[in-house]
C-alpha positions in Angstrom: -13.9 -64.8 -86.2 -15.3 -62.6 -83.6 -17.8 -60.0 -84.6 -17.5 -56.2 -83.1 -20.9 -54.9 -81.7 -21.3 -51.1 -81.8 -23.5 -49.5 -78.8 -24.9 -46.6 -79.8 -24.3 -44.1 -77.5 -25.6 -40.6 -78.3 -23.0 -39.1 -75.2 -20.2 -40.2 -76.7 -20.4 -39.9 -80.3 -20.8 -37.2 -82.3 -23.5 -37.2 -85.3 -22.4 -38.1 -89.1 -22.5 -34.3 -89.7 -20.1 -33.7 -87.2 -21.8 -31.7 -85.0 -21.6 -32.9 -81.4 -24.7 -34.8 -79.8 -26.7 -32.5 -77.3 -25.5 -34.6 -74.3 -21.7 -33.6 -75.3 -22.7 -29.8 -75.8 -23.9 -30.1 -72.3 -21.4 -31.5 -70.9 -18.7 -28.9 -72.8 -21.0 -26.2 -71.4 -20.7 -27.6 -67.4 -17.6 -28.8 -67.6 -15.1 -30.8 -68.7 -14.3 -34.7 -67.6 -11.5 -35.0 -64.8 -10.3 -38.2 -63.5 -12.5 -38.7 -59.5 -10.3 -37.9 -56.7 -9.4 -40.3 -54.4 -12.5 -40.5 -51.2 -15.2 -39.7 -53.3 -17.8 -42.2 -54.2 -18.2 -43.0 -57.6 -22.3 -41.4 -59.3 -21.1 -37.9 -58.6 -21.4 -37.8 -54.9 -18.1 -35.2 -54.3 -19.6 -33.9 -50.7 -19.0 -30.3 -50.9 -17.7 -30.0 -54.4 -20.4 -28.2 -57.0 -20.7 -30.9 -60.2 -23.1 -32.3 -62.4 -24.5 -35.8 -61.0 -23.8 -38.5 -63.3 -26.7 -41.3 -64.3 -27.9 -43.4 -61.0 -27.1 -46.5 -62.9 -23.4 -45.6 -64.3 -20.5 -46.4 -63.0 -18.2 -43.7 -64.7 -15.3 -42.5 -62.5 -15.6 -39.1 -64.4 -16.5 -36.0 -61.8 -17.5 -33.0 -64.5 -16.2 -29.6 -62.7 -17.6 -26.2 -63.6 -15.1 -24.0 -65.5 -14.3 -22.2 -62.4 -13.0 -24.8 -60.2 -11.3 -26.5 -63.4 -8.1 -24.0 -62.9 -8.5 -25.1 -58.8 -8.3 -28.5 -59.1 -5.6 -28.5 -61.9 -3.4 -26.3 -59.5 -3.7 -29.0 -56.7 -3.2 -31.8 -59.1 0.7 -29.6 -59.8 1.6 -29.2 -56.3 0.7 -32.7 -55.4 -2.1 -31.9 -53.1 -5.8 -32.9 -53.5 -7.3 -30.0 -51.6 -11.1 -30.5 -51.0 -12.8 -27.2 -52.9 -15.6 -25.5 -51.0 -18.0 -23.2 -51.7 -19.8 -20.3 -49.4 -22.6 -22.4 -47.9 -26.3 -20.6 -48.8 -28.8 -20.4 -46.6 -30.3 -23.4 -44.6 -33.0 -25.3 -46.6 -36.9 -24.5 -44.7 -38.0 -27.3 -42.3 -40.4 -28.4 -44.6 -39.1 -31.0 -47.1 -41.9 -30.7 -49.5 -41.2 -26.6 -49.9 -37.4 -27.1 -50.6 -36.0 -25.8 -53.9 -33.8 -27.9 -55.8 -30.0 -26.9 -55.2 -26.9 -27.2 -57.1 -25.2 -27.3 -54.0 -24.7 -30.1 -51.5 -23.6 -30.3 -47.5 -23.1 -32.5 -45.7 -26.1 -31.5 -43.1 -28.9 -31.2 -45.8 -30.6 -33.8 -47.5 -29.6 -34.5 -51.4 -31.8 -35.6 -54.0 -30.9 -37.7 -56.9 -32.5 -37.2 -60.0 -35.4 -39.6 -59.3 -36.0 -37.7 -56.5 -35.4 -40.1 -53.8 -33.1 -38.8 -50.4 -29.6 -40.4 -50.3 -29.7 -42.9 -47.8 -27.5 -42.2 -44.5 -27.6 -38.3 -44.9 -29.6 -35.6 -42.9 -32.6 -34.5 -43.6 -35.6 -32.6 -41.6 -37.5 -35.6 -40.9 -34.1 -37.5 -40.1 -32.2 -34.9 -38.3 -29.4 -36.1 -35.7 -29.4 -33.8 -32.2 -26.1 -31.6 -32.5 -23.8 -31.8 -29.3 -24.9 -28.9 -26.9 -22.5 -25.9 -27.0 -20.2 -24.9 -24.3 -20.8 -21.3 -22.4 -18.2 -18.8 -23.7 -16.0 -16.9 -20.9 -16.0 -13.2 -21.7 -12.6 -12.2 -20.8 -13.6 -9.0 -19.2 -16.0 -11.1 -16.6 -13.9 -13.3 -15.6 -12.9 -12.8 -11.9 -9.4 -12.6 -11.5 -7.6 -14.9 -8.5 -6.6 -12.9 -5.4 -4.2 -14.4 -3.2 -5.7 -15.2 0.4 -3.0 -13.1 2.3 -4.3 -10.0 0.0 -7.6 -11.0 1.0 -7.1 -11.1 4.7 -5.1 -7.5 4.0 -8.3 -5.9 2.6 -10.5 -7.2 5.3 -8.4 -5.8 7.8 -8.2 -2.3 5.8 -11.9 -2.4 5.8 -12.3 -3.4 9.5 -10.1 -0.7 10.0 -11.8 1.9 8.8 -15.2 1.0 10.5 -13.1 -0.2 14.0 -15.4 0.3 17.1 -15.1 3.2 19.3 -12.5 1.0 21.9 -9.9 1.2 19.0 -10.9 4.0 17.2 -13.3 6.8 18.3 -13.3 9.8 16.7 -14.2 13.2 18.2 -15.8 15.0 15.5 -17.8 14.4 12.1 -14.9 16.1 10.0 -12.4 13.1 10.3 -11.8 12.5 6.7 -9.0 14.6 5.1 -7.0 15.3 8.3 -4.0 15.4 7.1 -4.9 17.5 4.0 -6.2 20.4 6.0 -4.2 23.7 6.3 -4.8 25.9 9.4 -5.6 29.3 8.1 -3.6 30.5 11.1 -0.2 28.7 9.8 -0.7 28.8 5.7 0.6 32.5 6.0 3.6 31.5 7.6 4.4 28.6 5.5 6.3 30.9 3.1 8.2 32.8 5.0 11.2 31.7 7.1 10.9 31.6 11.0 11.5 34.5 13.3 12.9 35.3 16.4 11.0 33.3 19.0 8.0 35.0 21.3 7.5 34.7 25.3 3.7 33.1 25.3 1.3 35.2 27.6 -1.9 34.4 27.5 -3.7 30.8 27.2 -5.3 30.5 23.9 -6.9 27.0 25.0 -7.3 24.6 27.6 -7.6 20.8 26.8 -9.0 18.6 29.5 -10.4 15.0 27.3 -7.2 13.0 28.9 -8.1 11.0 32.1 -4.7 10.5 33.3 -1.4 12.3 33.7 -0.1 13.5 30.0 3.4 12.2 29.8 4.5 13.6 26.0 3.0 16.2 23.6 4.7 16.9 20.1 3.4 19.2 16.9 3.7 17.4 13.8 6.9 17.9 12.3 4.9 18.5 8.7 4.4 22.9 8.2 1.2 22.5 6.4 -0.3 19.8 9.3 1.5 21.5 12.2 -1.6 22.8 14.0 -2.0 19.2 15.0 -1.1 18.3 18.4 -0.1 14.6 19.4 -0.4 13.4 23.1 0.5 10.3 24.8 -1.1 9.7 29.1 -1.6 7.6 31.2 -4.9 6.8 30.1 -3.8 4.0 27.6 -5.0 6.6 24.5 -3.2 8.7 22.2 -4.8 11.6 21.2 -5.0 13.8 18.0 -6.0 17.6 18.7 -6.2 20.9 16.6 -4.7 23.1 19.2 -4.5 26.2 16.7 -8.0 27.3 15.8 -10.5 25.3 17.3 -9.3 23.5 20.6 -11.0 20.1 19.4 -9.8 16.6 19.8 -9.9 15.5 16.1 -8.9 11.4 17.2 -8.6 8.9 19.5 -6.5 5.5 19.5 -6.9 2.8 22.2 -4.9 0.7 20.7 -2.8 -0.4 23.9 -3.3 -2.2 27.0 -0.9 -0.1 29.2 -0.5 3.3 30.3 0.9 5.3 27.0 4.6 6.4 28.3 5.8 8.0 25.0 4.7 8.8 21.2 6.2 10.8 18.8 5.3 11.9 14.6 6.6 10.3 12.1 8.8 12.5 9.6 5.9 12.8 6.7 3.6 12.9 9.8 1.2 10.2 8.5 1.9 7.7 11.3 2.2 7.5 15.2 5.1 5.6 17.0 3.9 5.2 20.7 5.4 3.3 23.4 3.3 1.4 26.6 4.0 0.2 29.6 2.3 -3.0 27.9 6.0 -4.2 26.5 4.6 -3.1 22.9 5.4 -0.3 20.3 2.7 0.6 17.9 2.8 2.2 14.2 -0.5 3.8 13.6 -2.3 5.4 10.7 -2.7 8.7 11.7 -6.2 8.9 9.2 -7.5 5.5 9.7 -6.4 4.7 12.9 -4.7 1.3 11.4 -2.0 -0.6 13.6 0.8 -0.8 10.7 3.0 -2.3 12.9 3.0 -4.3 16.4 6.6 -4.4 17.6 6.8 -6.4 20.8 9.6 -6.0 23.6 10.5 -8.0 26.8 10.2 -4.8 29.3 8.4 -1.8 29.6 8.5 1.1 26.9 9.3 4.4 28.3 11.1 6.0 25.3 11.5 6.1 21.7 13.6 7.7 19.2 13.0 8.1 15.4 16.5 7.5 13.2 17.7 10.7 11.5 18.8 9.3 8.5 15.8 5.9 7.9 12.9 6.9 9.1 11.7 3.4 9.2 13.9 2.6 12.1 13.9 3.5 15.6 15.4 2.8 19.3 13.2 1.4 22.0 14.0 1.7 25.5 12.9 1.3 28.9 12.5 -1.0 32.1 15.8 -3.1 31.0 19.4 -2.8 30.5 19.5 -3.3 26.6 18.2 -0.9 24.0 16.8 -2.2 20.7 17.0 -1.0 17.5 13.3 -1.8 14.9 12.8 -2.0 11.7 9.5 -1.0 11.3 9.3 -3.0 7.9 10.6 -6.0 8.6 9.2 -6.1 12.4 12.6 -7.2 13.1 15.3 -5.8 16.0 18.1 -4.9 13.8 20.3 -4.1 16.6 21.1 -4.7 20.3 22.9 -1.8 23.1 23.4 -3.6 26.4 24.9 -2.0 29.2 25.0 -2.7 32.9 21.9 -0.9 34.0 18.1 -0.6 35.4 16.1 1.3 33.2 16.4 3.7 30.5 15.1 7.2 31.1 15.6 8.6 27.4 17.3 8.7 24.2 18.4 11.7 21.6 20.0 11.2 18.7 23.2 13.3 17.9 23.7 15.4 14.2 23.6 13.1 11.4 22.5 10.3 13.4 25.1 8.5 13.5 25.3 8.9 17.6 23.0 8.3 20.2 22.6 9.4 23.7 21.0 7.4 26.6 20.3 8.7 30.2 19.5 5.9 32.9 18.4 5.7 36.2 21.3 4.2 37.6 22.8 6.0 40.4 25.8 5.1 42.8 29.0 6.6 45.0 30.2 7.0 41.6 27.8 6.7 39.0 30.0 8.3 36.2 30.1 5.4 34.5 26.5 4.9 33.6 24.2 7.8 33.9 24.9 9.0 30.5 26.2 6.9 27.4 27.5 7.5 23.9 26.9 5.0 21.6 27.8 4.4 18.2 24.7 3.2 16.0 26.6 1.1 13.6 28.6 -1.1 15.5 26.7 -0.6 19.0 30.0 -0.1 20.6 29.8 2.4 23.4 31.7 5.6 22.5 32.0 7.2 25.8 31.0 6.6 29.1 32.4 9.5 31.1 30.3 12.6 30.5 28.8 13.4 33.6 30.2 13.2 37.1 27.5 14.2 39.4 25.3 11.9 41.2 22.1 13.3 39.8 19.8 11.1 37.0 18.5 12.9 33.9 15.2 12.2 33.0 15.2 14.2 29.9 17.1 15.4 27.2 17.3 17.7 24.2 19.5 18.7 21.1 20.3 22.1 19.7 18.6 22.7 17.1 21.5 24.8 15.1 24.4 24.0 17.5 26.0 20.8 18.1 25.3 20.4 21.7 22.2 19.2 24.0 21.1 19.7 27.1 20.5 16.8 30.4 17.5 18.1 32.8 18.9 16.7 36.2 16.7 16.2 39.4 19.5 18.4 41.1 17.1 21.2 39.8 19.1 22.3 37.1 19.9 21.6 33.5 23.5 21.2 32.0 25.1 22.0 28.9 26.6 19.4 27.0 28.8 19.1 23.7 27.6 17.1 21.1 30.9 16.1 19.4 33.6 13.9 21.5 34.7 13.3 24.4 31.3 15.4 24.9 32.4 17.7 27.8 29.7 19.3 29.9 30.0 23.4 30.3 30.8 24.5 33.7 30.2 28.0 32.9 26.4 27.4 31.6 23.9 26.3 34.3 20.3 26.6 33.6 18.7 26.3 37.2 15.7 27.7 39.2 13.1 25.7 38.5 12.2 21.9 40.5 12.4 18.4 39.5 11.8 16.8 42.8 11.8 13.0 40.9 9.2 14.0 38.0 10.0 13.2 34.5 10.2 16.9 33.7 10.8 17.6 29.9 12.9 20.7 28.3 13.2 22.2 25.0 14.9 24.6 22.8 12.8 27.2 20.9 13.2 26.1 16.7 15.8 29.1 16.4 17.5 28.3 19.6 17.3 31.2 21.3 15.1 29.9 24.1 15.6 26.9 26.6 12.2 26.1 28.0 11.6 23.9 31.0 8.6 22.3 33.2 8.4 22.1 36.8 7.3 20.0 40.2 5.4 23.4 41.2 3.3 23.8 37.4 5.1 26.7 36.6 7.2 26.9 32.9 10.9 29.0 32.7 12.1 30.3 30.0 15.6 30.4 29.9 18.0 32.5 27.3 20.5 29.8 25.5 23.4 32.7 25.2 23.4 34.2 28.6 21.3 30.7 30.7 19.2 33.7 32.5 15.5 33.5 33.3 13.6 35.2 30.7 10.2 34.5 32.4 7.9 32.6 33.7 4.5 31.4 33.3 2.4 29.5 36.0 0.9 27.2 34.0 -0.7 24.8 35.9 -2.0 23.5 39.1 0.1 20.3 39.5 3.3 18.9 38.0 4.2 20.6 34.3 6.1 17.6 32.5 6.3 18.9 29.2 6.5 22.0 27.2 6.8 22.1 24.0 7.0 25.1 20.7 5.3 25.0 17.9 7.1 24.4 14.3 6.0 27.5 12.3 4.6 29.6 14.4 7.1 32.0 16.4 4.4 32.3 19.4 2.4 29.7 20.1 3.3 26.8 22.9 2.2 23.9 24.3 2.0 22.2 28.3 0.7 19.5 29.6 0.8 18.4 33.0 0.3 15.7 35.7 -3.8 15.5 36.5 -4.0 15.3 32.4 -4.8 18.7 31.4 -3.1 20.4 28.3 -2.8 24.0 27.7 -1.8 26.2 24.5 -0.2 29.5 24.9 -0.5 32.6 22.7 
């Protein structure tokens, strides 16, 4: 018969009085006895879980909890999962292991004492200390450089090459160059708001512009009211030149940009760029403030004209030594469109109202050179409209629209200019001759005053007419220069201001 042996063991049973032993009322004051989970080592060791350590020498699979992490645990033990319970970490122990305070707490990083005192073997402590992995640098979003594509690069190199070009491409005149556009004459701002009048004969020279080293072939104002003291002109020179031809007589800018004598330029409609075409084969867009070549349109001849479209002001017609006139996009860089017809060279091209007409003049002349000295063209389909418009055997180096009325004028080297509808068949008016002034083979602009009351012409002898549009009598005349007067041109806003220009390079405003 077996015998039972009783251990006394003052933890687990209560006294004969039935008070509970001291051990029990400290463990019903700590906590309560929950089964281990599963990964922690049995003697207490729960990692980052607060509990009491049980005896070195015991094996109990008891963890005692603190009352508040009682109701935790329970809750994971309900929904099935065995979260591990973790505490705010206090502050890092001192460096010194022989100043550290004893710690209910225990981390993984700090060294844990039993209750002998001895250090758990294989955890951290300041004389055992394993070297953390080093961090990575943070990228602080606002440093970071943002990619930039190379093509943008290359763009903003050539902006800023542009704006400090050398004097062969760009050399200005004066030290005011920035804000040219942005200026307002104090001679034209108090015209800007009223309407324009009645034309005036010019008298006197107001000034006299002699920078141009070759024979002036075009002058134009800008088309803008507010920037229309500005003066473009295109020589022989290879440069194009910017002046204020109001109030001071100065040359504001220079461009070199081409090779080749400079045989015609015109504004742009916002008046921010320069179209100009060389006898280098090229057309050029320029930046009227920095002097930047937008655009480089190349050709197979000669430019001697150009023509800005009424209706997209980003395409134009190029003409010149050939028998085909092009059509650019300055955009695209592209010919969008192709005229042939059977002849040398193109002398000039105006477009009719709306644009959706064009008229060229050429050089060709024969026994019966009907057929080809002037040309309608439609700009659509590039068919040619009409062909039959004038009948003498006289070339027209020039022509010029009515500002108001739908007709234009031919200047012809038989001395004279002739009056021509603008709508079909585009007959010519026998009983309207402008004449009494010379050609004599000299590319000898005309044009009508901005009301159209006035017809004004150049000459071979330097000497401008003015010419009434009603009655296509001399109004008078002005000896303007020395040598050949090729252009003459009035100003936008103002009712009494004109410009010349003539073949030894010298330009010439009028009062």
């Amino acid at each position: 018969m077996s015998s039972l042996v009783a251990y006394e063991d003052s933890d687990s049973e209560e006294d004969r009085s039935g008070q509970a032993s001291p051990a029990r009322q400290a463990a019903a004051t700590s906590g309560v006895g929950l089964p281990l989970p599963s990964g922690l080592p049995a003697g207490g060791d729960a990692g980052s879980v607060r509990g009491k350590p049980s005896s070195a020498s015991g094996s109990s699979s008891t963890l005692h909890l603190a009352p508040d992490l009682q109701y935790r645990w329970r809750e994971g033990e309900r929904r099935g999962s065995r979260e591990t319970l973790t505490l705010n970490p206090p502050k890092r122990f001192p460096t010194d292991p022989w100043t550290r305070q004893a710690s209910s707490y225990a981390y993984p990083e700090s060294s844990r004492e039993t209750e002998q005192g001895h250090a758990v073997k294989g955890e951290n402590t300041s004389l055992n200390t394993q070297k953390r992995p080093a961090q990575q640098p943070q990228i602080v979003p606002g440093r970071v450089k943002p990619y930039v594509p190379k093509r943008m690069r290359l763009r903003q190199l050539d902006i800023c090459d542009a704006e400090h070009a050398s004097d062969s491409e760009l050399q200005p005149d004066s030290q005011h160059n920035s804000g040219l556009l942005s200026q307002v004459s104090q001679s034209v701002k108090p015209y800007l708001d009223s309407k324009y009048s009645c034309t005036e004969v010019p008298q006197r020279l107001l000034f006299k512009l002699l920078e141009h080293q070759g024979p002036v072939n075009q002058i134009q104002w800008c088309p803008v009211p507010q920037s229309s003291h500005l003066l473009l002109s295109a020589s022989m020179d290879r440069t194009v030149k910017v002046w204020d031809a109001v109030d001071s007589g100065r040359c504001w800018k220079t461009y070199s940009s081409h090779s080749g004598a400079v045989r015609d330029a015109c504004w742009s409609s916002c008046g921010r760029n320069i179209l100009s075409g060389s006898f280098d084969t090229t057309a050029h867009l320029t930046d009227v403030e920095t002097g930047q070549r937008l655009a480089e349109l190349r050709n197979e001849f000669r430019v001697c004209c150009l023509a800005l479209q009424p209706r997209d002001p980003h395409v134009f017609l190029c003409g010149g030594f050939s028998s085909e006139v092009k059509a650019w996009d300055c955009r695209s860089c592209q010919v969008i469109r192709s005229y042939k017809a059977g002849i040398q060279q193109t002398l000039d091209i105006v477009f009719l109202p709306e644009g959706k007409e064009f008229i060229t003049s050429t050089d060709s002349v024969s026994r019966d050179s009907a057929d080809r000295t002037l040309i309608a063209w439609d700009f659509q389909t590039t068919a040619k409209v009409s062909n039959q418009i004038y009948q003498e055997r006289y070339t027209c180096p020039s022509l010029a629209l009515h500002p108001k009325e739908s007709v234009f004028v031919a200047q012809t080297n038989g001395n004279y200019m002739a009056l021509f509808s603008a709508q079909r068949p585009y007959r010519i008016n026998k009983k309207k001759r402008y004449e009494g002034h010379k050609v004599e083979g000299y590319a000898v602009g005309c044009e009508f005053s901005p009301d159209g009351s006035l017809l004004a012409t150049g000459s071979s002898n330097g000497v401008v007419h003015f010419y009434n549009y009603l009655t296509s009598r001399v109004v008078r005349t002005l000896p303007a220069h020395q040598q050949a007067c090729v252009c003459v041109t009035f100003h936008p806003v103002l009712p009494a201001i004109t410009a010349t220009c003539d073949w030894s390079g010298e330009i010439n405003t009028w009062h």
